[in-house]
C-alpha positions in Angstrom: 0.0 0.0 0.0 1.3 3.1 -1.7 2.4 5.3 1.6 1.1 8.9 0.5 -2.4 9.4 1.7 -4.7 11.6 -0.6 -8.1 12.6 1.3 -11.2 14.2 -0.4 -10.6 17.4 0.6 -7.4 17.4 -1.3 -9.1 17.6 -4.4 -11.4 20.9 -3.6 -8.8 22.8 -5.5 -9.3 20.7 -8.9 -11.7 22.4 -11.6 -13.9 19.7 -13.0 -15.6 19.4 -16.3 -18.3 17.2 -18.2 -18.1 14.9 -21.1 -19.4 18.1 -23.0 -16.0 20.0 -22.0 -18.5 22.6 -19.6 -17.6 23.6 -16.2 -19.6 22.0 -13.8 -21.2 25.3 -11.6 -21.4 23.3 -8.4 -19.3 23.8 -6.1 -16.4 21.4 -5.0 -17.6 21.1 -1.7 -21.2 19.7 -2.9 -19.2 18.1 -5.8 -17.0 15.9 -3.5 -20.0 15.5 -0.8 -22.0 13.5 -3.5 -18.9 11.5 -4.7 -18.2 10.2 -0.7 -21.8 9.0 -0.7 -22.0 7.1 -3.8 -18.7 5.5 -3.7 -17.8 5.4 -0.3 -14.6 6.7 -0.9 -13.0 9.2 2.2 -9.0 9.2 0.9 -7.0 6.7 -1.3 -3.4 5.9 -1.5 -1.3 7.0 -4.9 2.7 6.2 -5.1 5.7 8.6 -4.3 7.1 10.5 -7.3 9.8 7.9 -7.6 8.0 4.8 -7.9 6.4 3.3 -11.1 4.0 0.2 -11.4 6.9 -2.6 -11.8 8.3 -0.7 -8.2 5.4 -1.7 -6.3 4.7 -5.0 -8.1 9.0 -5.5 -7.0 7.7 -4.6 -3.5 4.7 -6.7 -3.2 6.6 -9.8 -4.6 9.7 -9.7 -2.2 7.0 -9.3 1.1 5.7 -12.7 0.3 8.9 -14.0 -0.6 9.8 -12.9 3.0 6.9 -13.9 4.7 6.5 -17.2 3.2 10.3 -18.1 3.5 9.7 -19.6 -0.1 12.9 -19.7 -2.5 12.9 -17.3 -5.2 14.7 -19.5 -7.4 11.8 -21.9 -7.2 9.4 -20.2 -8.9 8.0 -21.6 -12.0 6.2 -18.4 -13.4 5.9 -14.8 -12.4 2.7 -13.4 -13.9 1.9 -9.6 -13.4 -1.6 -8.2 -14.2 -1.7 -4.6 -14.7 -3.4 -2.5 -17.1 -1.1 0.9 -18.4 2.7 -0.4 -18.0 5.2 2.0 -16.3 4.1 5.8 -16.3 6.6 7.7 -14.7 5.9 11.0 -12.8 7.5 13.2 -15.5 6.4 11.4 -18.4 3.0 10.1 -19.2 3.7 7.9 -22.2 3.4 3.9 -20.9 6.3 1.7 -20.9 5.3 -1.7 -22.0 8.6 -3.0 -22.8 10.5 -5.1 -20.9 7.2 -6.5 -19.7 6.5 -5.4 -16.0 7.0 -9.6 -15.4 10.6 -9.6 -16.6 11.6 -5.8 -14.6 9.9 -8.0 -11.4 12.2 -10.7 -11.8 15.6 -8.8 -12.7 14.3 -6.6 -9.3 14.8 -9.8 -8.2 17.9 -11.0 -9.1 16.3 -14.5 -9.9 19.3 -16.4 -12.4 16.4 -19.4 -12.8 16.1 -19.1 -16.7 12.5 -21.6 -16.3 11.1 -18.8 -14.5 9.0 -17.9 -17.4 7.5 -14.2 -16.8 5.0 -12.3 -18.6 2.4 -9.9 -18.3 -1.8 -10.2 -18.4 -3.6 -7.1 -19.6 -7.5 -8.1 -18.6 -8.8 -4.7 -17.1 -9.4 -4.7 -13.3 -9.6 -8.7 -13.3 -6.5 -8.9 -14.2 -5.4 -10.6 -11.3 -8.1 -12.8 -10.9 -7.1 -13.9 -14.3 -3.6 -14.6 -13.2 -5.0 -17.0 -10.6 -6.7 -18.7 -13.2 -4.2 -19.2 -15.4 -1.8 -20.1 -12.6 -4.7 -22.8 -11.5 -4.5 -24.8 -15.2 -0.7 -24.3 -15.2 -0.3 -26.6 -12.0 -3.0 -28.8 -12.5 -1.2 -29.6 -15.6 1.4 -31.0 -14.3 4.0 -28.7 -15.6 4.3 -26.2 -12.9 4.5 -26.6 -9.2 4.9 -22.6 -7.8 3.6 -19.5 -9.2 4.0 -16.1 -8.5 1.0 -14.0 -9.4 1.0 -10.4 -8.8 -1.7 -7.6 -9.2 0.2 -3.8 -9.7 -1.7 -0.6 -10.7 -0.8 3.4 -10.8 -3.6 5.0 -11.7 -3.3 8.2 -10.7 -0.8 9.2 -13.6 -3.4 8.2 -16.2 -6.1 9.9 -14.2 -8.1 12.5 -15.3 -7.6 15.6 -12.8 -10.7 17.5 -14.8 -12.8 14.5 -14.2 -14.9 13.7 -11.4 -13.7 9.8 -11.8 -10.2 10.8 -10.9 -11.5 10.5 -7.4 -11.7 7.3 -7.4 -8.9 6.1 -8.6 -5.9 4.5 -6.6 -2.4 2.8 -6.7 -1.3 -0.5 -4.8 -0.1 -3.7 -6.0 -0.2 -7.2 -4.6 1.3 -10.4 -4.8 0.5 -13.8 -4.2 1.8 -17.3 -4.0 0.3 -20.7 -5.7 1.9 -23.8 -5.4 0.3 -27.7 -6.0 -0.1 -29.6 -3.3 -1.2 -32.9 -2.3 -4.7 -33.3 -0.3 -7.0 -36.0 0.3 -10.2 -33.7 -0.6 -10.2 -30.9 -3.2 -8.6 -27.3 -1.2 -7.5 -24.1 -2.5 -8.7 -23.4 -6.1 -11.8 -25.4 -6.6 -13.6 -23.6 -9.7 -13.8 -20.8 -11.8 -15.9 -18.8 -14.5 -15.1 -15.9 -16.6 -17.2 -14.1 -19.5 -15.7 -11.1 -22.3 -18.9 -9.1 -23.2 -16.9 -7.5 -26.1 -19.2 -7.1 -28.8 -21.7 -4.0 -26.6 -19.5 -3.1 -24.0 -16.2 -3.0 -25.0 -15.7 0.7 -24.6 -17.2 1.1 -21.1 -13.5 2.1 -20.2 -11.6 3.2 -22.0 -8.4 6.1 -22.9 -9.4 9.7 -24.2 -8.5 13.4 -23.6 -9.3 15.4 -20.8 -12.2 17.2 -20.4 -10.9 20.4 -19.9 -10.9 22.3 -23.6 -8.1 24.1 -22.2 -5.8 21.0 -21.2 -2.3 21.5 -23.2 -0.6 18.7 -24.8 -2.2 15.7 -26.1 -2.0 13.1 -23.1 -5.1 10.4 -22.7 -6.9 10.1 -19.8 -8.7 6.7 -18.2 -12.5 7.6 -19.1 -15.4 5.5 -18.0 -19.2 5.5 -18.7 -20.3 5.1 -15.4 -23.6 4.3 -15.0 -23.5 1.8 -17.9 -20.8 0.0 -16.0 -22.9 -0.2 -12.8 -26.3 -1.4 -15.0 -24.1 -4.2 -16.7 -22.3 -5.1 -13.5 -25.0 -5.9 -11.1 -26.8 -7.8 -14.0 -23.9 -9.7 -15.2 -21.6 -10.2 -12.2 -24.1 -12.1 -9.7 -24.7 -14.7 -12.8 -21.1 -15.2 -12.7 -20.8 -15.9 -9.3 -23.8 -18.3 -9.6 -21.5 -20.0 -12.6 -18.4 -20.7 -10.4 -20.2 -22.0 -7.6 -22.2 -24.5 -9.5 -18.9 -25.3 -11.2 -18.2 -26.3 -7.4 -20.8 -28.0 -7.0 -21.6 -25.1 -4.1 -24.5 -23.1 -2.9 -24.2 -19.5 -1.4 -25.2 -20.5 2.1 -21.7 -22.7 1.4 -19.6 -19.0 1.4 -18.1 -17.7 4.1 -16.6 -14.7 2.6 -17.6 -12.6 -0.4 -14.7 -10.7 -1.9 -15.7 -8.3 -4.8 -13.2 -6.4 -6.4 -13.0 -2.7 -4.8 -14.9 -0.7 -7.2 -17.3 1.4 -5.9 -19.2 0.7 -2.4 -22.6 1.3 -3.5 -22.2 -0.4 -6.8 -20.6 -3.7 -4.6 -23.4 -3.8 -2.2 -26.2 -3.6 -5.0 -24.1 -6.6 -6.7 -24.0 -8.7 -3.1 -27.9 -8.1 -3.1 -28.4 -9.6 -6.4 -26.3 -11.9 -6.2 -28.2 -13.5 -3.5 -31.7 -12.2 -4.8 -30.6 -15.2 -7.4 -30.8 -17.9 -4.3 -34.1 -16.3 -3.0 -32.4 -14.6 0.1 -33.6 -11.4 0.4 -31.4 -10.7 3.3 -27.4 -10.2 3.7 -25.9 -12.0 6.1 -23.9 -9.5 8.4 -19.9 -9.1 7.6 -20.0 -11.3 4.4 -18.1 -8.8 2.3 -15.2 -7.4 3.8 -14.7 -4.0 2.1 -11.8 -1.4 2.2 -12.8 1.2 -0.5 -13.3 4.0 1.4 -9.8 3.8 2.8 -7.9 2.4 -0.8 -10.0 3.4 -3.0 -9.8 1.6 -6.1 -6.1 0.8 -7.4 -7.4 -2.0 -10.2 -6.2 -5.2 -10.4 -4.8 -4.5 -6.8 -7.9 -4.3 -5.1 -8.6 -8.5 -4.7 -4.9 -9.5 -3.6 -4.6 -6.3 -1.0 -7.6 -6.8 0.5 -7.3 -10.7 0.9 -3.7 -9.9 2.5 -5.1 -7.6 4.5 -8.2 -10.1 5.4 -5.7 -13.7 5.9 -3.2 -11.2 8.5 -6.1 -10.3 10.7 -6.4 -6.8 9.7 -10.1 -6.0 9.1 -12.2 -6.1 11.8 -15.1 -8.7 12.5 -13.4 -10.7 9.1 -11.2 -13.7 9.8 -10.5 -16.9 7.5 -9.9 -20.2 9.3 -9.2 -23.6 7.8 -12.1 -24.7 5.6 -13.6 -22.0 5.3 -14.6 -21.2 1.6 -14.5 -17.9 -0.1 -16.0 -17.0 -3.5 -13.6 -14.0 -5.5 -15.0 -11.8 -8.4 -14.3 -8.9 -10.4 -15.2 -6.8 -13.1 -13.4 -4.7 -15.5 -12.4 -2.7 -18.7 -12.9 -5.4 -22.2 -15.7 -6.0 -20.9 -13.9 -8.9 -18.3 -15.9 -10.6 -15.8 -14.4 -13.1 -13.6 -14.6 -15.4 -10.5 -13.2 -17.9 -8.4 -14.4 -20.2 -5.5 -11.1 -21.3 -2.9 -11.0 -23.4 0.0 -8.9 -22.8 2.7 -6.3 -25.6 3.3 
C-alpha cells in the first residue's frame, strides 16, 4: 500500500468538467459530498514520485517472498496483471517494454532461466485472471509454484478534470500458488469468466481530458459510469452463480464474499443480487469485507490487497480459518468478468 495518503478534501482545488468540456457550476464542496456517498470513498493511496507500477509489483513480490520463507529461485512463473505499463511522474507515455513480469524478476535478481515471466492485460480482473491461469498451469502437471501479482498506478493516467479521478488508486499485490497434495479438493476449486466485447467493450476506455483548455495531447482513463454499474449488477451475480455450480456449491456454502474494490454502493447492490438469485432477500452480516473507502480503487490490486489484509487479521469482524470457503469476483475494462471459489487448506 502506496504510503502517501490523498483525502477528499485534497481535491477541492481541482476544476472539474463534463463529457461536454463545460464547467460543472457546483461547487467542489457539494461536488466531492456526493462522490463520498455514492462510492464510499473518504482518501485513497497514490505512489511517491519515484516509484512506477513494476516498483510496487518488486515490493509486493519480495514481502511474500519474505513472509512465506519460499525460495525465489523456485518459482516456475511470475505473472503480473496490470493494465497501463510504467508511467513515470514526469512522463505520461506507458512503458510496455520489458514486460512489467521480466523488470519483477531482474528486481529480483532470480538467475532461474525456467522462471518464465509475462504480463496479463485483462482490465481490473487482471489478477483474478492470473489466478486462473496459474490454476491450469499446476493442474497440468508442468508447474508446481507461481507467483501471481496484481500492480496498478492509476493516478498518472487519471483525469484531474474529471470527477472519476476520485476514485482512482495505486497499490499492488502479490501472491503465491503452489500444487499440493490433499486427500479432498482445497485451494482453487472452480472458476468462470465471461468477455462481453461485442456491446460493451468501450465502457473504459483512454481519451482526452475534459478540460478544452488541457495543453498537450495526453489520454486520460475515461469511464461511462452508470452503464458500468447497469451491466455489473446484472452480469456479475450470474457469474458468481457459474463458479459456484462449477463447485458444485451453494451460497449459504460461502463464508466470505470478496468483490473487487470498485465502488461501495455499486458492490453492495451486486451482493444483493447476487443473492436475490438464491431467493435470500437478506445479507448475512460481515459477508463482504470492504476497504474502498480507505484504498480506493487501485485495479487489479484491489482482490490481492484486501485478501492480505483479510488472511493477517487486519479488518475487523473478518477472519478466515481452515475450511472456510470464499468465493472471488471482479469486473473490469474489455468487458472482463471473472470469478473464483477457494477453499482454505
Amino acid at each position: 500500500m502506496p504510503t502517501r495518503r490523498v483525502h477528499n478534501r485534497d481535491f477541492l482545488g481541482n476544476e472539474f468538467y463534463d463529457p461536454d468540456g463545460k464547467k460543472f457550476e457546483e461547487k467542489n464542496e457539494g461536488i466531492i459530498e456526493k462522490f463520498e456517498k455514492i462510492t464510499g470513498i473518504t482518501e485513497r493511496r497514490h505512489v511517491t514520485d519515484d516509484l512506477v507500477t513494476s516498483d510496487t509489483a518488486y515490493l509486493a513480490a519480495k514481502d511474500v517472498l519474505e513472509s512465506s520463507e519460499i525460495d525465489k529461485e523456485s518459482l516456475d512463473s511470475i505473472i503480473v496483471a496490470h493494465n497501463f505499463g510504467d508511467v513515470s511522474a514526469d512522463n505520461k507515455r506507458s512503458a510496455f517494454v520489458p514486460s512489467l513480469a521480466s523488470r519483477v524478476k531482474q528486481k529480483l535478481g532470480i538467475e532461474n532461466p525456467n522462471t518464465i515471466s509475462y504480463d496479463i492485460i485483462f482490465g481490473c480482473p487482471g489478477w483474478l485472471q492470473g489466478m486462473i491461469q496459474a490454476d491450469y498451469f499446476l493442474k497440468s502437471g508442468d508447474t508446481k509454484r507461481i507467483l501471481v501479482i496484481g500492480a496498478e498506478v492509476l493516478c498518472r493516467i487519471s483525469d484531474p478534470h474529471d470527477r472519476d479521478s476520485m476514485i482512482y488508486a495505486d497499490g499492488a499485490g502479490a501472491t503465491i500458488v503452489e500444487a499440493t497434495a490433499s486427500r479432498e479438493p482445497v485451494g482453487i476449486l472452480s472458476h468462470a469468466t465471461r468477455s462481453d466485447t461485442l456491446n460493451h467493450a468501450y465502457m473504459l476506455r483512454m481519451d482526452k481530458s475534459y478540460n478544452p483548455h488541457y495543453g498537450g495531447n495526453d489520454l486520460f482513463l475515461k469511464m461511462d459510469g452508470r452503464k458500468l454499474y447497469e451491466y455489473a449488477l446484472l452480469t456479475v451475480p450470474r457469474v458468481v452463480e457459474e463458479s459456484l455450480v462449477k463447485a458444485g456449491l451453494s451460497l449459504g456454502d460461502i463464508k466470505r464474499v470478496l468483490l473487487h474494490q470498485a465502488n461501495a454502493k455499486m458492490d453492495e447492490a451486486i451482493l444483493k443480487r447476487l443473492y436475490k438469485l438464491y431467493g435470500e432477500k437478506e445479507v448475512p452480516p460481515y459477508v463482504m469485507p470492504m476497504t474502498i473507502s480507505w484504498l480506493g480503487n487501485s485495479s487489479v490490486a484491489t482482490l490481492p490487497t484486501l485478501l492480505d489484509l483479510l488472511l493477517k487479521g487486519k479488518l475487523e469482524n473478518h477472519e478466515l480459518e481452515k475450511g472456510d470457503i470464499v468465493v472471488f469476483a471482479s469486473v473490469g475494462a474489455g468487458m472482463n468478468i471473472n470469478s473464483m471459489v477457494y477453499k482454505v487448506p
